[in-house]
C-alpha positions in Angstrom: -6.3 22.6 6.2 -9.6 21.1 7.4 -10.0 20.0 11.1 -8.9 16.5 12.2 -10.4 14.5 14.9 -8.9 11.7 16.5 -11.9 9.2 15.1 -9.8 9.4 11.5 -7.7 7.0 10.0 -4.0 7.3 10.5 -3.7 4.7 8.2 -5.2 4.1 5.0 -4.0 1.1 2.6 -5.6 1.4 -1.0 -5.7 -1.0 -3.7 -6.2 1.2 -6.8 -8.1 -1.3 -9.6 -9.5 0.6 -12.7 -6.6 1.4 -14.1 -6.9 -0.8 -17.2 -10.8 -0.1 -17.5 -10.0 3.6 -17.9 -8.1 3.9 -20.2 -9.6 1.2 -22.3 -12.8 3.4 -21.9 -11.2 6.2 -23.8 -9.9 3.5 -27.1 -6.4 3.8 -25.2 -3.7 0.8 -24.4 -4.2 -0.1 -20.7 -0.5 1.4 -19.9 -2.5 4.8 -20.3 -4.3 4.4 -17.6 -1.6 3.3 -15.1 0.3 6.2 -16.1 -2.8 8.1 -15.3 -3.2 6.2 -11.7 0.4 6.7 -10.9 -0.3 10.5 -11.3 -3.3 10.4 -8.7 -1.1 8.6 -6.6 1.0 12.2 -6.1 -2.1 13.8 -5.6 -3.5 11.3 -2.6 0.0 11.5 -1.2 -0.1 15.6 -1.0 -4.2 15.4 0.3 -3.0 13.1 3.7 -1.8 15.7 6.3 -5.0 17.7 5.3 -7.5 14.8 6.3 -5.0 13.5 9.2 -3.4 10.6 7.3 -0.3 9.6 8.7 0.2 6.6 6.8 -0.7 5.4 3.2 0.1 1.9 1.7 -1.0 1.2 -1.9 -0.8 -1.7 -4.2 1.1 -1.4 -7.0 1.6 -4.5 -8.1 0.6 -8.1 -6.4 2.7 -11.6 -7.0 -0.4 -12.4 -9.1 0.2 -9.6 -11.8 3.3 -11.4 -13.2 -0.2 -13.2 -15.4 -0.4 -10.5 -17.3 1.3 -10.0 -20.7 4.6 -9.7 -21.5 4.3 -5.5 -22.4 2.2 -4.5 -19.7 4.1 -6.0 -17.0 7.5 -5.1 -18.8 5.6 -1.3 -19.0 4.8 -1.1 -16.0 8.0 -2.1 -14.6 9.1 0.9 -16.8 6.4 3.0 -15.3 8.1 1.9 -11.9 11.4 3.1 -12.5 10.0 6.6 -14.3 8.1 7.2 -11.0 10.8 7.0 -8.7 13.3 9.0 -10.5 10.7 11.6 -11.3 9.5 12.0 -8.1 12.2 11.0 -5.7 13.5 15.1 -5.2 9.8 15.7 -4.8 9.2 13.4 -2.5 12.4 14.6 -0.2 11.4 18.1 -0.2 7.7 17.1 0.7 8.8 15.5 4.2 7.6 11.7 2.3 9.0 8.7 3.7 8.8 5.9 1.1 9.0 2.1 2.1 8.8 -1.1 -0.7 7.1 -4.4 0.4 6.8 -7.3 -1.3 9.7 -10.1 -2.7 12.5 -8.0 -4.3 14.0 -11.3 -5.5 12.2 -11.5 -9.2 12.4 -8.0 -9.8 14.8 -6.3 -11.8 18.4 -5.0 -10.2 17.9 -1.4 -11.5 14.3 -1.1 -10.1 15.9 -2.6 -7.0 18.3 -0.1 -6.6 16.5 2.9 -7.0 13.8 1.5 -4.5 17.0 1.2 -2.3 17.8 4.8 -2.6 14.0 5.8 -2.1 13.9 4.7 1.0 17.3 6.1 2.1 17.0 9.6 1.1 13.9 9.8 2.5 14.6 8.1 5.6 14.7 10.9 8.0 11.1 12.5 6.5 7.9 12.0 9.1 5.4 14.1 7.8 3.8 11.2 5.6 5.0 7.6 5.4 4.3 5.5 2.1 4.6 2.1 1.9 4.0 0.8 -2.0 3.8 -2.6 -2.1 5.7 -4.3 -5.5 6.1 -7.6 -6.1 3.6 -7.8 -3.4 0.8 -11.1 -2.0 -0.5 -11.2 1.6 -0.1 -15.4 1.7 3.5 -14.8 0.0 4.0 -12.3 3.1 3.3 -14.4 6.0 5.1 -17.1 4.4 8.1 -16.4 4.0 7.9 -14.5 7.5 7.1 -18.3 9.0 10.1 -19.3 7.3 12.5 -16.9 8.6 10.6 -17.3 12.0 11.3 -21.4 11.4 14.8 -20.5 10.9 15.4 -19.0 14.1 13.9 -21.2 15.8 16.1 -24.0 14.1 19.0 -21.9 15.2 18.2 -21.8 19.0 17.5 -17.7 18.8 13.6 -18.5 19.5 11.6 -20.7 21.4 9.0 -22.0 19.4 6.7 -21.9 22.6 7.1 -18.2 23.1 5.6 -17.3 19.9 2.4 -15.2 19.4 0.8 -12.9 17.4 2.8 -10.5 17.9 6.3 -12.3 17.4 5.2 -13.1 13.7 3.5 -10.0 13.5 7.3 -8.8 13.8 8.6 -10.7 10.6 6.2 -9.3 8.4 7.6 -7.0 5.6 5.1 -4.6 7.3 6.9 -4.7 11.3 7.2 -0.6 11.4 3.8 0.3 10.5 1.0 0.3 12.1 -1.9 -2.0 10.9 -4.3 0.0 8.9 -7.4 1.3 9.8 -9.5 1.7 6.4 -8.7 -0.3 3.2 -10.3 1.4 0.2 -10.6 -0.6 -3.4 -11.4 1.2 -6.1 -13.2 0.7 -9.7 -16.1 -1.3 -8.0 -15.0 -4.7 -7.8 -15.8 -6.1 -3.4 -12.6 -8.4 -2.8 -9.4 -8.0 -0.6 -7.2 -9.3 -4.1 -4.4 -11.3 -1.3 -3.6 -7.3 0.3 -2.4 -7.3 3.7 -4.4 -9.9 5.0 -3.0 -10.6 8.3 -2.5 -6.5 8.9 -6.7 -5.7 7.8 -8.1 -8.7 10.2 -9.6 -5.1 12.1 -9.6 -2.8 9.2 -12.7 -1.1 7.8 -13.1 -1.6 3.9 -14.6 0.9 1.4 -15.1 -0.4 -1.7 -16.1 2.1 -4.0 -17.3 2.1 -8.3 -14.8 5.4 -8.8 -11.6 4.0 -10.9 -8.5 5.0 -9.7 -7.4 7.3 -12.2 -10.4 9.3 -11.3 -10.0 9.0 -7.5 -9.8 12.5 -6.3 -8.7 14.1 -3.1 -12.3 14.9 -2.5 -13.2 11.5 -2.8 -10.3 10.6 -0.6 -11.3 12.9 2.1 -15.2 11.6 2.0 -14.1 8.2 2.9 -11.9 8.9 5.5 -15.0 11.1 6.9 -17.3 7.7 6.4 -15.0 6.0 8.7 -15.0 8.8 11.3 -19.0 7.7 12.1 -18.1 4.2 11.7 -18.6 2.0 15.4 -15.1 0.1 15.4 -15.5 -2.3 18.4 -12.7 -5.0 17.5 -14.8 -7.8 18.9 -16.1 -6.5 21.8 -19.9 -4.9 22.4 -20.7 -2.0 24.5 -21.8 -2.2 28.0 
């Protein structure tokens, strides 16, 4: 295991993009390639504790992606399912603590329920949390935490003069994590895609050509090495 200083990120979010583009590369239907990326996922997973990452949130699939056709969304809700009943003993034994984000409400009740008993069996594991966000868009986030926020403040349990930052902050589907410290996209393409946007405002971004199916640990562990060197100064400017 290689050395890790405190300068690293404890918590990396990813959006993995390329999935489609690699597969069509090699004259194969686009659902090759995401069962390709949700392989590399395991690997990523397994490569944290060695480069000190705590915690790892990936996108798996935004509000938006409802767009796409009728078999790849229907496969990759498929693809769902497969990867948390193949990897959920896997994921115990490895110390993984899994967490969903995102609005459960249009997605199917089977998926549902077995991303209800992910994140109950592996409630008691520390050694790496990961948060996959489904059914997930950062504006769709923070508003429907400022409705529930409006609600209790309708209901007399808030004063809508107390409220900060941090008392939203609180609603958000992402309240037990930490905000991340380096956002990576993959496959090339230099925009945030509606991920996490209130969480990154200080994050550092890494936008890189690899796709994601090709994402190695080695890649992994040279970008969480760029953002050792990285300045972070949240605003403020050295004396």
């Amino acid at each position: 295991m290689k050395d890790v200083t405190v300068t690293g990120p404890a918590h990396v979010a990813i959006i993995m993009d390329g999935n489609g583009r690699w597969a069509t590369t090699r004259g194969k239907p686009r659902l090759f390639g995401h069962t390709a990326g949700a392989k590399r996922v395991k690997e990523i997973v397994r490569a944290c504790p060695d480069v000190g990452v705590k915690y790892l949130t990936i996108f798996a699939f935004s509000t938006e992606n409802w767009k796409r056709t009728q078999s790849e969304v229907s496969g990759l809700m498929s693809l769902f399912r497969r990867y948390i009943m193949g990897e959920m003993k896997d994921l115990v034994s490895e110390g993984v603590r899994v967490r969903f984000i995102g609005d459960r409400h249009r997605l199917d009740r089977k998926l549902v329920a077995l991303m209800d008993e992910l994140e109950t069996v592996t409630a008691c594991n520390d050694t790496v949390h990961l948060t996959i966000a489904l059914n997930y868009g950062g504006r769709d986030e923070v508003a429907r935490a400022v409705k529930d926020l409006a609600r209790d403040v309708a209901a007399g349990k808030l004063d809508a003069e107390t409220v900060s930052e941090v008392t939203l902050a609180s609603y958000l589907d992402t309240h037990v994590l930490p905000d991340p410290d380096l956002v990576i996209r993959t496959s090339g393409e230099a925009r945030v895609s509606n991920f996490l946007l209130w969480q990154s405002a200080y994050a550092e971004y890494e936008f890189i050509d690899t796709l994601w199916p090709d994402f190695t640990r080695e890649i992994f562990a040279q970008c969480v090495d760029r953002f050792a060197a990285r300045d972070r100064r949240f605003g403020a400017v050295k004396a």
